[in-house]
N, C-alpha and C positions, 0 to 999 in steps of 0.2 A: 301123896307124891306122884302115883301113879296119874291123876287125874290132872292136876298141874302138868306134867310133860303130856297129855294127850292134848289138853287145850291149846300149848304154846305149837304142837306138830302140827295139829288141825290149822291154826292164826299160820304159822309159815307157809302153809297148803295154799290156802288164802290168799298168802301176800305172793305167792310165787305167780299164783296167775292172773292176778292183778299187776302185776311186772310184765308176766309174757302179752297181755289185752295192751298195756302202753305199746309195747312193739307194732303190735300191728295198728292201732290210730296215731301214735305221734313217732312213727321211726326213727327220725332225725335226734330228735330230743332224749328219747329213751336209749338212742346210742351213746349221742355224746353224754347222757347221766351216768350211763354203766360206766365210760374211762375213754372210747376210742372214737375216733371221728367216722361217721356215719360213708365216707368214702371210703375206711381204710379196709379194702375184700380177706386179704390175710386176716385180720382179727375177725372179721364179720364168719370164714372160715374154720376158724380156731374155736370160736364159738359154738358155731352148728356140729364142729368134729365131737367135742366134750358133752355136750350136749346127745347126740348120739349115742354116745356110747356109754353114755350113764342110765339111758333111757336102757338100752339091754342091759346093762350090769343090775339094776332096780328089778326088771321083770324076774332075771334068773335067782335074786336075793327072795322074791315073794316065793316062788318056787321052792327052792330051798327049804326056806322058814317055814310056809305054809300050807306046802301041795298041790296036789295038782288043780282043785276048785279054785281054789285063790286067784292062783297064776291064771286058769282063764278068765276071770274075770279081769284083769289086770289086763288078758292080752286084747280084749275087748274094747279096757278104756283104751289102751295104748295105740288103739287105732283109728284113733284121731289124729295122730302124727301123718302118717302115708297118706289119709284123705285129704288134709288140711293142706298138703304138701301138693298132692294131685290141684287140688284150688286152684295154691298163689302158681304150680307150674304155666298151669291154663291163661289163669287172669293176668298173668305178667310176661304176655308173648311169647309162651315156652311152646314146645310143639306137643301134640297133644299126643302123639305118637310119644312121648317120654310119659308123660304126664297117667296116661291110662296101664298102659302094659306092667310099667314100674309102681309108682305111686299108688295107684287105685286097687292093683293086684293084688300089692303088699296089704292095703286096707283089709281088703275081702279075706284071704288068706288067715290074717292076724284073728278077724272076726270069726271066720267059722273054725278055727282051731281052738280058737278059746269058748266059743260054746258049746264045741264038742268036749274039752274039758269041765267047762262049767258045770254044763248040766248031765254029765255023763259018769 
């Protein structure tokens, strides 16, 4: 039973980021698939807010469950978010002055807190 639910969580794992890769090569298409039209900023909004904040609700659940290794490791992966975000600020005419201070900080910060826990 056990093995069955790790496989089907593992294949979810999978398919979620194969979801988030459509976003960034087909946006248009992968909006309108998820339910809303690729113009509409409110939901596009609404999206990234949930999204958010699931991303800290998820780190604090590892923590919790698993301690403090875990969670850095977790805060490690999870900082691909702020880099990936430093990116599209840059590559999509954002100022880079947002893009570094904010995004890139948040990256750096996430990484060495989490390998100060990781390996500490």
């Amino acid at each position: 039973m056990h093995l069955t639910a790790l496989v089907i969580a593992v294949a979810a794992c999978v398919a979620i980021i194969v979801l988030g890769t459509r976003f960034l090569f087909t946006p248009q298409r992968a909006t309108r698939d998820f339910g809303v039209a690729a113009d509409n900023l409110r939901a596009l909004t609404a999206i990234k807010g949930v999204r958010d904040i699931t991303s800290g609700v998820v780190l604090l659940v590892v923590w919790a469950a698993a301690g403090p290794k875990p969670f850095g490791w977790a805060l490690v992966a999870a900082a691909l978010t702020p880099a990936a975000d430093a990116i599209i600020v840059h590559t999509n005419c954002g100022k880079l002055t947002t893009a570094l201070p904010i995004h890139a900080l948040t990256a750096a910060v996430l990484v060495a807190a989490g390998l100060t826990l990781a390996l500490g």
